[in-house]
C-alpha angles and dihedrals in degrees: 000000000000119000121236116272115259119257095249123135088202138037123208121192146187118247107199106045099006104052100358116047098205138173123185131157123217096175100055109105090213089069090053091048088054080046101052101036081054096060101044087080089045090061099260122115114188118139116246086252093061105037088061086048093041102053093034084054097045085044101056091045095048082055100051099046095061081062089212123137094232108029142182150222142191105220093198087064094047085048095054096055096053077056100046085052097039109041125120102207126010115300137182097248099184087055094039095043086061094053099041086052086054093040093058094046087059097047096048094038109104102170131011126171151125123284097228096199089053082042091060081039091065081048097058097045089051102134090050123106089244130201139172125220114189140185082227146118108243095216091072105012100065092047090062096050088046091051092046085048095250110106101080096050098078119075083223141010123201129190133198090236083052092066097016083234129118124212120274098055108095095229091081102052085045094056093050085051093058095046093048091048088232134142111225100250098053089065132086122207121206123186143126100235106097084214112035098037107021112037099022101060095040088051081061089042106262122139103246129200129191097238086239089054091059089053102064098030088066112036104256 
């Protein structure tokens, strides 16, 4: 039997591995040739090899320059700066740094699709004000929940490169907190991460569930 549902005047998920089952590879070098084969007929010439150094050690710079514990970065900044460097005849690198963004999430993504039990989830909590807040890049990350029909039913959606905070700092629950018009305690988080969607937002006072608790707990 089913177990009553919880008094919570909000519900906050997860999005990757607690609505969305994903796999992707960054490292494979297969994912950096796609890339850069991509890129040559945008106007940017840069070898596989040095496309995969080049973004992880943007990356990590952008991220250590913001000298915050859980940082975070926009990858289609850090895109449109290979691009900026690397470009053979004048290119639009705000535009482009947005497609190559998406174009390498396309060549490193290996499985996306919707968790059915969190989807029944979203069923059972239908009369909740719903959010998501995800450790993601919206330019891609959005794009995915709209293609799998999630996206539009939460009454908000926050990314990490929204806020340029990662859970679990607690900027970026508190954020989604303020947005939602909520007090701590009358939200629930659901997620499958021990530390980003357990510990941290009891730590602020929200009710937390493990997504496979949920599961069980109400009947789906």
């Amino acid at each position: 039997m089913p177990c009553r549902k919880p008094r919570v005047a909000g519900v906050l998920f997860d999005c990757y591995g607690t609505l969305i089952d994903v796999l992707t590879d960054e490292r494979d070098i297969t994912t950096y040739r796609c890339l850069s084969r991509w890129l040559l007929y945008q106007g940017v010439w840069i070898a596989p090899e040095r496309l995969r150094a080049c973004y992880a050690g943007r990356v990590r710079e952008a991220a250590e320059q913001t000298g915050k514990r859980y940082p975070e970065v926009r990858v289609e900044e850090v895109f449109a700066g290979i691009c900026a460097d690397y470009s053979v005849w004048k290119v639009d690198t705000e535009r482009l740094g947005v497609e190559t963004a998406r174009a390498f999430r396309a060549a490193s993504l290996r499985r996306l699709d919707v968790i059915e039990k969190s989807r029944r989830l979203l069923d059972y909590f239908d009369t909740e004000k719903k959010g998501v807040v995800s450790n993601g890049q919206r330019v891609f990350s959005e794009p995915e929940m709209r293609v799998l029909n999630l996206y539009d039913r939460f009454d908000l959606v926050v990314f990490s490169s929204d806020t340029r905070h990662q859970k679990p700092d607690p900027r970026i629950y508190t954020a989604t907190l303020g947005r939602m018009g909520l007090a701590a305690p009358d939200v629930l988080f659901i997620g499958d991460n021990p530390e980003n969607d357990i510990t941290a937002p009891r730590r602020l006072g929200m009710q937390a569930l493990h997504v496979e608790e949920a599961w069980r707990r109400y009947g789906t």
